[in-house]
Structure formats: structure tokens, C-alpha cells
C-alpha positions in Angstrom: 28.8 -219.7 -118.9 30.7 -216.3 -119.4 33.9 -216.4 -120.1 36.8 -213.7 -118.5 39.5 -212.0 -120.6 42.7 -210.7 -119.0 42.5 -207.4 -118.6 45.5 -207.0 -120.5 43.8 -208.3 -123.6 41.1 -206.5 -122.8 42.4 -203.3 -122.8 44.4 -204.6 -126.1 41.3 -205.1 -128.1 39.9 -202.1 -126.8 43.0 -200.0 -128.1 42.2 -201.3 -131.2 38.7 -200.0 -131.4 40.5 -196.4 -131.5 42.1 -193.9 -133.5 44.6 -194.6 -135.1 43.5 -198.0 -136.1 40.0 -197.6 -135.9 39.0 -201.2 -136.1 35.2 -201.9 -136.3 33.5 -204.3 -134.0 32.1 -207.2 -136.6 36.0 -206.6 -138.3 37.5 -207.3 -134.3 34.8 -210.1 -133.3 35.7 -212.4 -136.3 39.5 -211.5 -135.4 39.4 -211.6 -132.1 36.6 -215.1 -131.7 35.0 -212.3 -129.3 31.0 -211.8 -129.2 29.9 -208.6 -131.0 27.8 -208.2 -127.7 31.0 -208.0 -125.6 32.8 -205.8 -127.8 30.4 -203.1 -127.9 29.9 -203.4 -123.8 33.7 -202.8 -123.3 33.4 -199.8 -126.0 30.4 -198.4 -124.4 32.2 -198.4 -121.2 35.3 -197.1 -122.4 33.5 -194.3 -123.6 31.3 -193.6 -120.6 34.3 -193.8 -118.5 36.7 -191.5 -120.5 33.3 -188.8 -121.0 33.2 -189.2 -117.2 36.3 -188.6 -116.5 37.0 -185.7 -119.0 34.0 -183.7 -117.8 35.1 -184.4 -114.1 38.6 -182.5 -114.7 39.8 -179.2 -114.5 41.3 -179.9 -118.2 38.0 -180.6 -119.9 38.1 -178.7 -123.2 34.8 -177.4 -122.6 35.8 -175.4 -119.5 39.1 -174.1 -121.9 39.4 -170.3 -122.3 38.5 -168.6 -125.8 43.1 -168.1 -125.7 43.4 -172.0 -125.1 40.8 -173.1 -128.2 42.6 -170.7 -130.4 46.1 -172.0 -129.5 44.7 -175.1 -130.1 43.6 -174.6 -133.5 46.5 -172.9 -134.6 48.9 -175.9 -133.4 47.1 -178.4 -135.1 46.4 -176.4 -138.7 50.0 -177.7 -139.8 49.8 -181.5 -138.0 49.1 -183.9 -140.3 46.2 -186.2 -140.1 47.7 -188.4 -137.7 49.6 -186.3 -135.8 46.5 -184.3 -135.0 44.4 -187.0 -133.9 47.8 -187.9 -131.4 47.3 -184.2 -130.4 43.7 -184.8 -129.6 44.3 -188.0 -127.7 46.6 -186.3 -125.7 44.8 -183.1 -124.9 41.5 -185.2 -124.3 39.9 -183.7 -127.0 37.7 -184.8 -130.4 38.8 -183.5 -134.0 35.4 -182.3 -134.1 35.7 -179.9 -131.1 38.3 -178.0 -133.1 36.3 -177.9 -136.0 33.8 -176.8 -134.0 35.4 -174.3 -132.3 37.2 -173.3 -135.7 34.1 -172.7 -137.3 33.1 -170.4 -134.3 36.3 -168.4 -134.7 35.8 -168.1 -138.3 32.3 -166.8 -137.7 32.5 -164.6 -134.9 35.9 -162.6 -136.8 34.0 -162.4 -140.0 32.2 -158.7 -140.8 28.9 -158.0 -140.6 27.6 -157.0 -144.3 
């Protein structure tokens, strides 16, 4: 017998599995009285989903111009730690794309000894 969830509680539990809370899946199951099983299929397919639909979009950060990446960078080097993962959610975007693409910056401005 499966059982359904609404997909308001659903989408609830899922929420929870992100940033800013974070919550693991054994830590929701024994919250929640949901099977680790189901957790982690409604995570997977959050994620597949949200990859599909980032790639899929004119806005996808990997099709962002060199301009865009540093803008990026510099609006988030004063953001605290929460306000620049609410930056990233918004901007469809991972904290590690802007290290990332820090990094790059960093490396590609430095001289050549």
C-alpha cells in the first residue's frame, strides 16, 4: 500500500531539505514519520527538475557573460552568509559557481612571473 501526501506538504518537507534550513533526510524521516526512501525520491526529483529547468533557460548561469559573473561576485562579497545563499536562490545559482568563477577571476588577473 503507498500512501499519497498533499502536495502542499509535500512541497513543505521538501522546502525544508533546502538552504536555509538544510534539514537532512534521517533528521526529516523521524520528524516527519516519512520513509527515508521517499524523502530522497522527492529530493532527487527536485533536483533533476530544477537542473532541467535551469539548463533549459536563457538565464542559466552557465550561459552568463564574463560582465554578469563579475557583477555577481562583486554583489555578493559584502552579503552575509545568508543573504548570499538568498541571492543564489534567486539568481538560480550555487555558492560554489561563484567561487568558482571567483577563483577564475582571481587567476586569470594575476601576473605571469
Amino acid at each position: 500500500m503507498t500512501t499519497q501526501y498533499p502536495k502542499e506538504r509535500k512541497d513543505a518537507i521538501i522546502n525544508k531539505m533546502l538552504p536555509p534550513l538544510s534539514m537532512s533526510v534521517p533528521e526529516l524521516a523521524k520528524a516527519e514519520n516519512i520513509p527515508y526512501g521517499t524523502l530522497y525520491t522527492w529530493k532527487q526529483t527536485y533536483v533533476d527538475k530544477k537542473c532541467k529547468n535551469t539548463k533549459n533557460t536563457s538565464h542559466s548561469p552557465i550561459q552568463w557573460t564574463a560582465e554578469k559573473k563579475l557583477s555577481a561576485i562583486i554583489e555578493t562579497s559584502t552579503l552575509s552568509e545568508q543573504e548570499c545563499n538568498e541571492y543564489c536562490r534567486t539568481h538560480g545559482l550555487y555558492k560554489a559557481e561563484l567561487e568558482s568563477w571567483k577563483t577564475h577571476f582571481i587567476h586569470q588577473c594575476s601576473p605571469i612571473n
